[in-house]
N, C-alpha and C positions, 0 to 999 in steps of 0.2 A: 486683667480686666480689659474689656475691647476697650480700643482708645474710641473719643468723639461721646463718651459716656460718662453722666457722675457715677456715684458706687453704689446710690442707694437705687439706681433704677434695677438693677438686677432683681431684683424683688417682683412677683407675679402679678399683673397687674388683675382687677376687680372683675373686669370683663372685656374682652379681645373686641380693639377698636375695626370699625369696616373698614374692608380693603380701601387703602391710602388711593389706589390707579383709578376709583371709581370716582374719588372726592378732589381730588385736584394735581394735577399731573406734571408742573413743577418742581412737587416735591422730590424728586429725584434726581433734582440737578438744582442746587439752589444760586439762584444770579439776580443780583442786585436791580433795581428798575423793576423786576416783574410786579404786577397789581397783586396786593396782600389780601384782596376783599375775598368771602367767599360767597357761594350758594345760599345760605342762609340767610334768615328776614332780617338778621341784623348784622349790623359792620363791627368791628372793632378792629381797637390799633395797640400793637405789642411795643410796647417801652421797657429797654432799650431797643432800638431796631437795626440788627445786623450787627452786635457787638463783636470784636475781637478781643481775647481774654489770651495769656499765658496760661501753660499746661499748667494745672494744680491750682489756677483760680476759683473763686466763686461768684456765682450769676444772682441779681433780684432780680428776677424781669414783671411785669405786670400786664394782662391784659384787661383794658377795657372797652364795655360795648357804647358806641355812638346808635341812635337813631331815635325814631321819635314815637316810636311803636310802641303805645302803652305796657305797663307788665313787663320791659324790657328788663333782665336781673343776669347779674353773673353767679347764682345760684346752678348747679349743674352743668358747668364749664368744666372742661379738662385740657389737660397738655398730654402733646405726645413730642417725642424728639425721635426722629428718624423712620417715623410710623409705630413707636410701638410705645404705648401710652403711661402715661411717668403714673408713680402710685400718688395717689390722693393725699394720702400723707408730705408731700413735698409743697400742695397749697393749701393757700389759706385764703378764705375771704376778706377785704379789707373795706370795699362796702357796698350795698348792692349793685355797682356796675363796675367790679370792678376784682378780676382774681389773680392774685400773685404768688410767684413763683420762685424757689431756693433749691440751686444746685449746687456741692460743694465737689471740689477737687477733682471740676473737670479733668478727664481726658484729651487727647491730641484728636481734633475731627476725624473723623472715620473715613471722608471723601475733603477731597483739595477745594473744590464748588461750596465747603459750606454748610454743616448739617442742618436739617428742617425742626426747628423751633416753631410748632403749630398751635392755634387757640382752637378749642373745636364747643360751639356750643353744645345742648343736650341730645339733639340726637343725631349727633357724631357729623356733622357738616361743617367745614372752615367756616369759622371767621378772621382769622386774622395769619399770620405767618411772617417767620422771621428767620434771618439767615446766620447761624452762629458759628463764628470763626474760633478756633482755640488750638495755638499750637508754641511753637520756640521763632524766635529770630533765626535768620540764618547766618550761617559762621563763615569765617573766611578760606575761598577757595585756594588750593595750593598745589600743586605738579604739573605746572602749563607745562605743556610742551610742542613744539611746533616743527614744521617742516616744508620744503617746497620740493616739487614735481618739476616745476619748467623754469624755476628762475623767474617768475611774475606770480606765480600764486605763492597763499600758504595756509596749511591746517596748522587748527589746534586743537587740543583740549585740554581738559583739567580733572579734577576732583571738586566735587564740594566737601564743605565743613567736615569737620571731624565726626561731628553727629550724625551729619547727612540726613537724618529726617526729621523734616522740621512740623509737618502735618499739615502745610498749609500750602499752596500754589506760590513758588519759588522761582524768579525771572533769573537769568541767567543771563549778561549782556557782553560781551569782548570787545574789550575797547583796545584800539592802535595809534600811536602820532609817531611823527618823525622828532627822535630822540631831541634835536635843539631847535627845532622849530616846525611851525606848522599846528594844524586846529585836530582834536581826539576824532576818530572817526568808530560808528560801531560796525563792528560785523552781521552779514544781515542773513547768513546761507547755515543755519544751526543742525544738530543732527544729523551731519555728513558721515561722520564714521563715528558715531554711537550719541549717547543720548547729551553728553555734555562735552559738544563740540561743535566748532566751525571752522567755515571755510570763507577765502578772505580771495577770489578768481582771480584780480587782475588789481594795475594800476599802481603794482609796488615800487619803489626805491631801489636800486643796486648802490653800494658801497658807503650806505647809510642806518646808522642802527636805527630800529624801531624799539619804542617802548609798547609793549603788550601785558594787558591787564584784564582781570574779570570782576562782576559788580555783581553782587548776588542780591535781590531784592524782594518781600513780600510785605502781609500786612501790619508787621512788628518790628521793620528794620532794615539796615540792609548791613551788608558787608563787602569789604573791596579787596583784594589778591595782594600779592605784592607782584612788582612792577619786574615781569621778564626782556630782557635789553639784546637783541638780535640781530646778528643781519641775514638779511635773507640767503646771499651766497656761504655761507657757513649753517647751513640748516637745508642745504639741496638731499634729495634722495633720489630713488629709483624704485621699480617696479624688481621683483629678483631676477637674473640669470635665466631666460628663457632657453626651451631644448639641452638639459642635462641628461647627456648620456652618460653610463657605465658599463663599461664591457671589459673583459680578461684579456688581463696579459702572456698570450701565448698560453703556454702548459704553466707561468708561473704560479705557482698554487697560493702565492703570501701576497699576493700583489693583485689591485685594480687600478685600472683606467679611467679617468674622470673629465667629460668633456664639455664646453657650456657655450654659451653664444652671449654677446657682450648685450645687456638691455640698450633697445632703442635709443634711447635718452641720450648714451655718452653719445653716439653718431650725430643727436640734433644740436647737441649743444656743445662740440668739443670737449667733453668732459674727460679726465683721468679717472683708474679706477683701481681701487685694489679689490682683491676676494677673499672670504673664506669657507672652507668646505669642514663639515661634521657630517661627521659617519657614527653607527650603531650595527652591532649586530641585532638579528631578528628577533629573539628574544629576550633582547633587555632595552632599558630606557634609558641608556647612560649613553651621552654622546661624547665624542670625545671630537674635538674642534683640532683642524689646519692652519694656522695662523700665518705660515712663509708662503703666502703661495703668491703674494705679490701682484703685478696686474696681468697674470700670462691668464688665459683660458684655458687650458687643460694642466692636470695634475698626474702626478702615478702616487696610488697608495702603497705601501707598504710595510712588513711587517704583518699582515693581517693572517686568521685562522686559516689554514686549508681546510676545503669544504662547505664552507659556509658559508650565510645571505647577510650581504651587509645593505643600508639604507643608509643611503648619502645624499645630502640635499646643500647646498651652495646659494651666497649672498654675496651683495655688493656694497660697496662704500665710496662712492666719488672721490676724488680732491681736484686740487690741481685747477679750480673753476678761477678762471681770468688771471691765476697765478697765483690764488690766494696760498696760504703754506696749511692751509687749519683741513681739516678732514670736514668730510659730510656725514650722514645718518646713515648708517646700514639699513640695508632694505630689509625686507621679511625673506627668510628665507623661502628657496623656492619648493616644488611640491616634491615630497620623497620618491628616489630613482633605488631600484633596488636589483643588485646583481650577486654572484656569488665565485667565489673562486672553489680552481682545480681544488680535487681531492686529493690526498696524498698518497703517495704509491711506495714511499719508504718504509721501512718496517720502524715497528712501534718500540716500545722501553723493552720489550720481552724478547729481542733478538728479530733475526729475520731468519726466513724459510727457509729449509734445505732443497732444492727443487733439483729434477734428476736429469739427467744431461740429455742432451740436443732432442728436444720435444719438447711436448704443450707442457704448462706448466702441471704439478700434482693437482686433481682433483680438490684437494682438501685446501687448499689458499684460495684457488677460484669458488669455490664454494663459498668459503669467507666474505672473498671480496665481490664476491656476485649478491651477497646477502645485504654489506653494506650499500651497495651500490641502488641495490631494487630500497633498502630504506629510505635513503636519500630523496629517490627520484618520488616517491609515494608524497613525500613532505612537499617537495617543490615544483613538479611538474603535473599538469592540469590538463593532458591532450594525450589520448591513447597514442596517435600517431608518432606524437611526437618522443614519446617514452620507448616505442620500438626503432626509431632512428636512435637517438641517444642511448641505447642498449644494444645497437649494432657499430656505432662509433665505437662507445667504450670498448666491447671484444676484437674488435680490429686494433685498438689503440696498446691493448694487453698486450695482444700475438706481437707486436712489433717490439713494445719496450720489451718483452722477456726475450728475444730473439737477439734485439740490439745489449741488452745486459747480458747474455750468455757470452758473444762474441767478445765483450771487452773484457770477459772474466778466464777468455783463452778457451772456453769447453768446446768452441767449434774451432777451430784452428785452422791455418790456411792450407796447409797441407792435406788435411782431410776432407777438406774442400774438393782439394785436387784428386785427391785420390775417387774421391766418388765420382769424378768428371771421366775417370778411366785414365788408363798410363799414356804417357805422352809418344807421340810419333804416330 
């Protein structure tokens, strides 16, 4: 059932009330102080006015008409909640100026502002209106977490309650003091990096804990966090590893190169820092994490697939701030860097080639390896140009390792070398 509804309204109403936009134009945003009075020759006032009820409560409420206009009667009066008109069966007269009203088992309001609880004389013109709150308390927020950028600032944020929706307009406030003294101050810069969070610029403490805490507040309650205990230099981060390159190592076909540039930050502020790099190959999602890599800027992978496109991306973690021993927050990794190593040129489980002495290799392995090769290139290069350089490298690259593998296999031998140079003298 929509929340912001009792159950018996789903029931068709008698006859389809006029457009709500034409009769009063509050109704779509219900806020306390607006004038309840409407168009119509007579006034009335709706009791209770702007109740707030728990989900699964139930409503009396009453309108009566005030004025002085003869024949004034609450005989063909209706309700509507949210523009759409409650059935008749839900009131009852109780005496002629006067029509009251039973909802059971409200719903959670449908809008945070308040749903529109309307009196509408007979031919459909406000008189009176009312703002009806119905939702949960809220619960206590829990997962702060925090961190700083320059060593003077610091973000947070949290979770609300375990419910999380409470159906009612939820104040959210972050409170900070200096752990053994000093006055609560709130956070005042909300929605920095998502919806239930803040940011706290300037004017902090070094080498003093703060207590930080959140207060969750609406019209049924509130609730308070537990008390997170900080220092700021023990919650420093960074921005990731800016300019990560990857490029091959030589012909090593199992190995990349991994190269990165230290974030700004440790330069402003003396900082230490350690790194680590995760890599993926291209078609999975399984990364697998470098955790030795200590605070050098470049890395050699190894071990890795010949042929293949790996995605490597690198983070940073301070310490070392004013001497502390404690580590800082790892940044966000930075954006994926993706390269690929050599192919392999060794033969596979099935043996290797018989290739026939001092010449091109047999037809039938270049074939082979010109097939894999144009696959390859089909998958990962994007530039005709550049697929006929890289296909004039690779045949040059061939001619030489089979020329330099014949030599050390003895089939050209130096002799015959000499001999084809002609006899000496």
């Amino acid at each position: 059932m929509p929340a912001g509804r009792p159950g018996p309204v789903a029931q068709s109403a008698r006859r389809p009330p006029r457009p709500l936009s034409s009769l009063w134009s509050p109704l779509l945003l219900c806020v306390l102080g607006v004038p309840r009075g409407g168009s119509g020759a007579h006034t009335a006032v709706i009791s209770p006015q702007d109740p707030t009820l728990l989900i699964g409560s139930s409503l009396q409420a009453t309108c009566s008409i005030h004025g002085d206009t003869p024949g004034a009667t609450a005989e063909g009066l209706y309700w509507t909640l949210n523009g759409r008109r409650l059935p008749s069966e839900l009131s009852r007269l109780l005496n002629t100026s006067t029509l009251a009203l039973a909802l059971a088992n409200l719903n959670g309001s449908r809008q945070q502002s308040g749903d529109n609880l309307v009196c509408h004389a007979r031919d459909g013109s406000i008189l009176a209106g009312s703002c009806l709150y119905v939702g949960l308390p809220p619960e206590k927020p829990f997962n702060i977490s925090c961190w700083s950028r320059n060593m003077k600032d610091l973000t947070c944020r949290w979770t609300p309650g375990a419910h999380g929706e409470t159906f009612l307009h939820t104040n959210y406030s972050l409170k900070y003091k200096l752990r053994w003294y000093g006055q609560d101050n709130t956070c005042e810069e909300y929605h920095t990096v998502g919806p239930h969070s803040c940011h706290i610029p300037k004017d902090l403490a070094l080498f003093t804990p703060y207590e930080i805490w959140v207060e969750a507040t609406n019209r049924l309650g509130s609730a308070r966090s537990d008390v997170l205990t900080l220092d700021v230099l023990d919650v420093v981060t960074t921005d990731p590893p800016p300019d990560v390159h990857v490029s091959r190592v030589g012909g090593l076909e199992d190995q990349l190169s991994v190269r990165w540039v230290s974030p700004p930050a440790l330069k402003d502020f003396l900082f230490q820092a350690k790194y680590q790099i995760r890599y993926r190959v291209e078609d999975s999602v399984d990364w697998k994490v470098v955790d030795d890599v200590s605070n050098q800027t470049s890395c050699r992978l190894a071990g890795l697939k010949p042929g293949t496109v790996y995605f490597v991306q690198v983070r940073c973690n301070p310490f070392g701030i004013y001497g502390s021993k404690k580590a800082g927050i790892w940044s966000e990794w930075s954006h994926p860097t993706a390269a690929s190593t050599p192919r392999s040129e060794r033969p596979g489980p099935g043996g290797g080639v018989c290739e026939p002495r001092g010449g091109e290799p047999s037809s039938g392995p270049v074939r082979r390896e010109l097939k894999q090769f144009l696959g390859w290139l089909k998958k990962h290069a994007y530039c005709s140009n550049l697929s006929f350089r890289l296909y004039d490298q690779w045949r040059a690259w061939m001619q030489k390792s089979h020329k330099t593998r014949n030599q050390d296999e003895g089939i050209l031998p130096s002799g015959r070398r000499g001999a084809a140079r002609g006899p000496a003298g």
